[in-house]
N, CA and C atoms as a LAMMPS dump frame, in Angstrom:
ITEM: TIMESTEP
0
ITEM: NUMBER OF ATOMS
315
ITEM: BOX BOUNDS ff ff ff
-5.0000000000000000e+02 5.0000000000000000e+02
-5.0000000000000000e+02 5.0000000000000000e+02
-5.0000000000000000e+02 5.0000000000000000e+02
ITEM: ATOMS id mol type element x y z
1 1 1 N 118.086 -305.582 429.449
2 1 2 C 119.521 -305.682 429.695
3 1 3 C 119.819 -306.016 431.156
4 2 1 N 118.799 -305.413 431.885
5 2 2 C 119.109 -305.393 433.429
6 2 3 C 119.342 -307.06 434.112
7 3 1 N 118.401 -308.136 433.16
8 3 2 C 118.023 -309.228 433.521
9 3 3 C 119.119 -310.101 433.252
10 4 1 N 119.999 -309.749 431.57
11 4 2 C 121.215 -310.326 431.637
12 4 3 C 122.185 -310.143 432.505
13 5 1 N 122.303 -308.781 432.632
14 5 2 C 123.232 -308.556 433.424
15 5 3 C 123.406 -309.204 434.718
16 6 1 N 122.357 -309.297 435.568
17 6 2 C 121.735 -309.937 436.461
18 6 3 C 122.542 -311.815 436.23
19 7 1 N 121.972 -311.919 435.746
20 7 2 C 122.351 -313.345 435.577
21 7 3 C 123.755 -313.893 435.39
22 8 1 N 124.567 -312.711 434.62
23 8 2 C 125.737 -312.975 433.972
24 8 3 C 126.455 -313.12 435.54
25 9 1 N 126.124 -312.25 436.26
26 9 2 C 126.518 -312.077 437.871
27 9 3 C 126.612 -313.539 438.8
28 10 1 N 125.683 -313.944 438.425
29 10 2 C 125.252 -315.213 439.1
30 10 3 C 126.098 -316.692 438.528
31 11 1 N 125.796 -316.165 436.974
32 11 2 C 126.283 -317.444 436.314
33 11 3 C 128.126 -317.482 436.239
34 12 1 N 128.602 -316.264 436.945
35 12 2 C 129.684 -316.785 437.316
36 12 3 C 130.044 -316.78 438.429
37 13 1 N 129.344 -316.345 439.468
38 13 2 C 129.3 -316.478 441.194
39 13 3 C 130.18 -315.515 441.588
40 14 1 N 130.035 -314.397 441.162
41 14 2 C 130.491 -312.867 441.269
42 14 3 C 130.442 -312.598 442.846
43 15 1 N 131.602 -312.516 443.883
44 15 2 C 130.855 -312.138 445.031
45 15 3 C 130.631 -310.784 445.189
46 16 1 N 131.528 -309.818 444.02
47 16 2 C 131.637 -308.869 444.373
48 16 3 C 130.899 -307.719 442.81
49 17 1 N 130.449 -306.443 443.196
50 17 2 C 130.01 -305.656 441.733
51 17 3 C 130.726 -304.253 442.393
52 18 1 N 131.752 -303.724 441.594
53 18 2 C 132.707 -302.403 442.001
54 18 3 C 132.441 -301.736 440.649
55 19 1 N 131.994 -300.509 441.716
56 19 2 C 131.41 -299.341 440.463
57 19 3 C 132.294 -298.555 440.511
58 20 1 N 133.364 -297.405 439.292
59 20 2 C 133.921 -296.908 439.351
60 20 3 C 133.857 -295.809 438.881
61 21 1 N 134.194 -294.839 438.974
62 21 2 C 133.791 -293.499 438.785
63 21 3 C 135.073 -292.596 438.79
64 22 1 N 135.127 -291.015 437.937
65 22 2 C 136.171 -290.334 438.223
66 22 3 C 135.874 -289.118 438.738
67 23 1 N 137.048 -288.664 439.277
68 23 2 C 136.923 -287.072 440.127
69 23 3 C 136.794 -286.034 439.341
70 24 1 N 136.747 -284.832 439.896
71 24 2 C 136.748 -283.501 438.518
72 24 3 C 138.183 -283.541 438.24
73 25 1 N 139.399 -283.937 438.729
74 25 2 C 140.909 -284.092 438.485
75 25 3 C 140.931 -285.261 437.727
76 26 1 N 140.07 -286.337 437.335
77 26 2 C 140.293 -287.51 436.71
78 26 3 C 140.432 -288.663 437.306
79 27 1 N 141.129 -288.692 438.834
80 27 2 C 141.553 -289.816 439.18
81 27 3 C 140.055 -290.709 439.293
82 28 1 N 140.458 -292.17 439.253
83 28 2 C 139.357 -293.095 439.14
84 28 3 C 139.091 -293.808 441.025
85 29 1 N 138.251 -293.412 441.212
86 29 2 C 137.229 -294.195 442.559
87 29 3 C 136.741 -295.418 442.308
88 30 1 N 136.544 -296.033 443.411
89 30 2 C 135.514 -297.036 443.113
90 30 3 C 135.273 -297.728 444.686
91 31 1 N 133.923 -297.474 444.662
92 31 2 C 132.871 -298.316 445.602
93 31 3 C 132.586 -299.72 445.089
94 32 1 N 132.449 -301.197 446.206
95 32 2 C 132.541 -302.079 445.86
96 32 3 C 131.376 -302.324 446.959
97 33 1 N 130.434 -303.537 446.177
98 33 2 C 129.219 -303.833 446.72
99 33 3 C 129.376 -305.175 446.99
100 34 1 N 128.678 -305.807 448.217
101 34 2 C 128.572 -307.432 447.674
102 34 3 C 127.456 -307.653 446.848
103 35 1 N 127.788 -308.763 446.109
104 35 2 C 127.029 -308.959 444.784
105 35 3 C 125.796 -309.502 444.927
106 36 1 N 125.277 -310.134 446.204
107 36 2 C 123.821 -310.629 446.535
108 36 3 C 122.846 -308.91 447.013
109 37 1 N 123.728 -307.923 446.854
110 37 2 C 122.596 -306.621 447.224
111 37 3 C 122.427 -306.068 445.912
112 38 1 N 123.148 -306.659 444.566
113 38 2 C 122.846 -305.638 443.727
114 38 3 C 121.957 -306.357 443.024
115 39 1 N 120.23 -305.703 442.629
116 39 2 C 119.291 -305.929 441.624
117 39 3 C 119.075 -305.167 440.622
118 40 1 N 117.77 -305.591 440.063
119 40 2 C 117.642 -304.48 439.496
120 40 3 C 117.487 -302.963 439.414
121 41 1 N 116.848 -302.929 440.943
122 41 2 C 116.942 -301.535 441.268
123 41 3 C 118.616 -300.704 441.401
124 42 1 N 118.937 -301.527 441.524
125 42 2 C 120.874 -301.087 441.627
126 42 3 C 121.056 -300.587 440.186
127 43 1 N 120.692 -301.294 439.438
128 43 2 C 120.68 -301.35 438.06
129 43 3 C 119.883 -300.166 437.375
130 44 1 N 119.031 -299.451 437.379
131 44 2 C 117.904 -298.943 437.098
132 44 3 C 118.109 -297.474 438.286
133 45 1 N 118.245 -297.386 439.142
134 45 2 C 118.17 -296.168 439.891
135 45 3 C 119.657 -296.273 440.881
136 46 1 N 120.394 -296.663 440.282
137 46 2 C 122.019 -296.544 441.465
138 46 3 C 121.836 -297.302 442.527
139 47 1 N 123.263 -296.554 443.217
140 47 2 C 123.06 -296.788 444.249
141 47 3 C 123.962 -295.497 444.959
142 48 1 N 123.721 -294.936 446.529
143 48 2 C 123.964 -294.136 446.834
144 48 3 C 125.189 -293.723 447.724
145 49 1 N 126.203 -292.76 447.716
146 49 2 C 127.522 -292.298 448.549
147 49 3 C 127.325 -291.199 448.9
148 50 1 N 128.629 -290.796 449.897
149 50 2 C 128.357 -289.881 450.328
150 50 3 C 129.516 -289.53 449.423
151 51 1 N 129.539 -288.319 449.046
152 51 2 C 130.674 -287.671 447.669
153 51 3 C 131.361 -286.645 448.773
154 52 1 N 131.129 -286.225 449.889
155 52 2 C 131.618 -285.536 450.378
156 52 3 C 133.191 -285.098 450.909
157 53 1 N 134.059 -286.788 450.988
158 53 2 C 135.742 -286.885 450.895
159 53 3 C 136.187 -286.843 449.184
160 54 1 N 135.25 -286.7 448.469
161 54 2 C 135.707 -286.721 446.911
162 54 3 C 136.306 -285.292 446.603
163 55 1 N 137.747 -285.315 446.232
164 55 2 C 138.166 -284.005 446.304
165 55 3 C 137.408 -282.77 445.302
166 56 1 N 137.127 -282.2 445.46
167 56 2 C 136.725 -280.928 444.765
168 56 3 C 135.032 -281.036 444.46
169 57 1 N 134.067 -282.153 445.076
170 57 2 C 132.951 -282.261 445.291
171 57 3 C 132.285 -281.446 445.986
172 58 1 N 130.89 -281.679 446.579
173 58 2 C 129.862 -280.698 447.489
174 58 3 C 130.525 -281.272 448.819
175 59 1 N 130.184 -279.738 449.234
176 59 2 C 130.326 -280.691 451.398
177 59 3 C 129.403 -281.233 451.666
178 60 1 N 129.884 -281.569 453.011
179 60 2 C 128.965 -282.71 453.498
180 60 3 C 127.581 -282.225 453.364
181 61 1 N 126.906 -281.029 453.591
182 61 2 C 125.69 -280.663 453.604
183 61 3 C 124.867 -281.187 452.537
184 62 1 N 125.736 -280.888 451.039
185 62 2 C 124.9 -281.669 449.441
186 62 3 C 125.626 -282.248 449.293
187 63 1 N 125.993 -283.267 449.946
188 63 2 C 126.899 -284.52 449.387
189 63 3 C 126.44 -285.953 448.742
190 64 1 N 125.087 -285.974 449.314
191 64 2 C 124.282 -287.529 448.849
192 64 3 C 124.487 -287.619 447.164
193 65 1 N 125.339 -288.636 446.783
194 65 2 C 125.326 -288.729 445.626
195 65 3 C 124.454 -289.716 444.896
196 66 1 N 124.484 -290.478 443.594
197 66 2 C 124.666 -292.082 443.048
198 66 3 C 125.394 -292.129 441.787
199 67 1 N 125.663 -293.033 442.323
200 67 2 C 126.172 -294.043 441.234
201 67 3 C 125.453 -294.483 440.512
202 68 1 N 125.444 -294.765 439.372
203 68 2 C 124.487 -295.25 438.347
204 68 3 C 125.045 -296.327 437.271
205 69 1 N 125.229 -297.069 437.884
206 69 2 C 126.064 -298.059 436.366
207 69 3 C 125.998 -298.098 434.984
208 70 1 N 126.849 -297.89 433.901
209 70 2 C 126.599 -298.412 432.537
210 70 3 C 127.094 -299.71 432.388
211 71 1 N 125.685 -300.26 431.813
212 71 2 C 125.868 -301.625 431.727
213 71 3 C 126.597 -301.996 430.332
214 72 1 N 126.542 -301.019 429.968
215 72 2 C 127.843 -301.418 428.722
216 72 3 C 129.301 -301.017 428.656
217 73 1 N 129.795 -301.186 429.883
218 73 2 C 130.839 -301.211 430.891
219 73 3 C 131.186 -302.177 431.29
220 74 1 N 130.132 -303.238 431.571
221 74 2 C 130.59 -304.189 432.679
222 74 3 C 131.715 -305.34 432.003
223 75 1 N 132.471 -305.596 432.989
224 75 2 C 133.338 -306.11 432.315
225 75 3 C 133.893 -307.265 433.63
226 76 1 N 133.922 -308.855 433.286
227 76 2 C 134.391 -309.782 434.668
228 76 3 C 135.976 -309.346 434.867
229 77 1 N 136.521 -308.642 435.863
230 77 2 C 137.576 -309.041 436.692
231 77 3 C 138.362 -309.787 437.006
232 78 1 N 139.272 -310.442 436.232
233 78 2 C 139.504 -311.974 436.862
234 78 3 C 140.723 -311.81 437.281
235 79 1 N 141.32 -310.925 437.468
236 79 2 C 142.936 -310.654 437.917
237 79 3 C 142.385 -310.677 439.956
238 80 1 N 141.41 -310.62 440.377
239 80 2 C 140.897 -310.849 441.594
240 80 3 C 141.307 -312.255 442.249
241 81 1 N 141.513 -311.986 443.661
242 81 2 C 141.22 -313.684 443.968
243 81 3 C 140.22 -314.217 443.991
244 82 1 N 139.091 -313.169 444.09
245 82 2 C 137.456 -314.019 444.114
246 82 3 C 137.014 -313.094 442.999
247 83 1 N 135.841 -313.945 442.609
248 83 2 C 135.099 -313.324 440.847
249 83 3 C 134.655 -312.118 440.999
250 84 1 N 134.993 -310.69 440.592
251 84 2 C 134.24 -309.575 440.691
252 84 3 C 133.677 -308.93 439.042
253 85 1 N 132.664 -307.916 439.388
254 85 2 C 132.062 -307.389 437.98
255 85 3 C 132.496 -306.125 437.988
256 86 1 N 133.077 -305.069 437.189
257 86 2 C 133.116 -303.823 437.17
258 86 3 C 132.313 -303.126 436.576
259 87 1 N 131.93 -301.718 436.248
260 87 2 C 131.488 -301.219 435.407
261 87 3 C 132.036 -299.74 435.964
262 88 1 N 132.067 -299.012 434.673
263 88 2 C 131.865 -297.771 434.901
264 88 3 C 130.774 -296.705 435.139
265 89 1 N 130.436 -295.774 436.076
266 89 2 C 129.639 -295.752 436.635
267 89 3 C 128.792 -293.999 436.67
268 90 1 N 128.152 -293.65 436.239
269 90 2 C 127.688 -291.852 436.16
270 90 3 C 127.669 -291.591 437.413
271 91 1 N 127.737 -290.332 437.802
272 91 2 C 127.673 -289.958 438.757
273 91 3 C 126.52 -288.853 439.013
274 92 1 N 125.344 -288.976 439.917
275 92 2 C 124.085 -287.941 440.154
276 92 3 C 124.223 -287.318 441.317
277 93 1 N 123.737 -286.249 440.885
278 93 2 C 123.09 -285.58 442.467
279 93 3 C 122.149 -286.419 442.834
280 94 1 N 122.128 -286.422 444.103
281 94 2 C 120.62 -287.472 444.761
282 94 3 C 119.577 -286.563 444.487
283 95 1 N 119.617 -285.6 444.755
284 95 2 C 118.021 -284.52 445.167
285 95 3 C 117.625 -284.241 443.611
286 96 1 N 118.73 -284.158 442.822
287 96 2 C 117.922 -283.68 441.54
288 96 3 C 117.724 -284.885 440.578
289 97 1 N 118.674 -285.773 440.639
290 97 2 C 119.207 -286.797 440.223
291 97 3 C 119.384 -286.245 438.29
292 98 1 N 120.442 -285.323 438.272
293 98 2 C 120.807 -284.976 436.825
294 98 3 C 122.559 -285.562 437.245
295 99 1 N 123.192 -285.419 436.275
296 99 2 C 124.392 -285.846 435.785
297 99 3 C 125.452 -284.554 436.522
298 100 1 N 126.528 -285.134 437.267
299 100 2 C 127.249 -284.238 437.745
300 100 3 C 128.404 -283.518 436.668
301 101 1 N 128.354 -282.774 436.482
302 101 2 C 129.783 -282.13 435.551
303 101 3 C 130.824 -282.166 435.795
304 102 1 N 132.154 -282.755 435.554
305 102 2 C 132.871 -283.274 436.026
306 102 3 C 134.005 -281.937 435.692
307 103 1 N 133.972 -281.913 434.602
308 103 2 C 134.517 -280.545 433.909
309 103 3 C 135.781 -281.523 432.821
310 104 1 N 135.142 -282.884 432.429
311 104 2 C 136.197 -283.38 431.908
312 104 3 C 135.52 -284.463 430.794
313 105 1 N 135.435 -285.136 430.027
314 105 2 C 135.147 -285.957 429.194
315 105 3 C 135.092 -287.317 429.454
């Protein structure tokens, strides 16, 4: 999947891949990458924030988070002025790397 995805990126000259994510209150985040840094490893093991301004998250001390994309999320953007990819995105602890509880569905 990683390889389509990959390509689908390219084959429409995506400059941008914005991962989005929600808070333990719901509201929706989103970190935006340029699209020549995201591979497969982006794909396959995240990529990493600091969660620490995320309201009701860890402090700064355990804050290293990731992002983790579902690629059955991704969806082209075209309401943009330039081509972007979205997806929705899990959210890990870095150190343990399990699934954060959001306390919400």
């Amino acid at each position: 999947m990683s390889t389509k995805t990959l390509s689908l990126i390219k084959e429409h000259n995506a400059q941008w891949v914005d991962l989005r994510f929600t808070d333990t209150l719901g509201k929706e985040h989103h970190i935006t990458f340029p699209s020549e840094t995201f591979d497969e490893e982006a794909l396959e093991e995240g990529r990493m924030f600091d969660g620490s301004s995320i309201h009701g998250w860890k402090g700064i001390e355990a804050s290293d988070m990731t992002l983790l994309p579902d690629v059955s999320t991704l969806a082209l953007d075209q309401n943009m002025l330039c081509q972007q990819y979205r997806w929705s995105a899990d959210t890990l602890r870095h150190a343990a790397q399990s699934s954060v509880d959001h306390g919400h569905s």
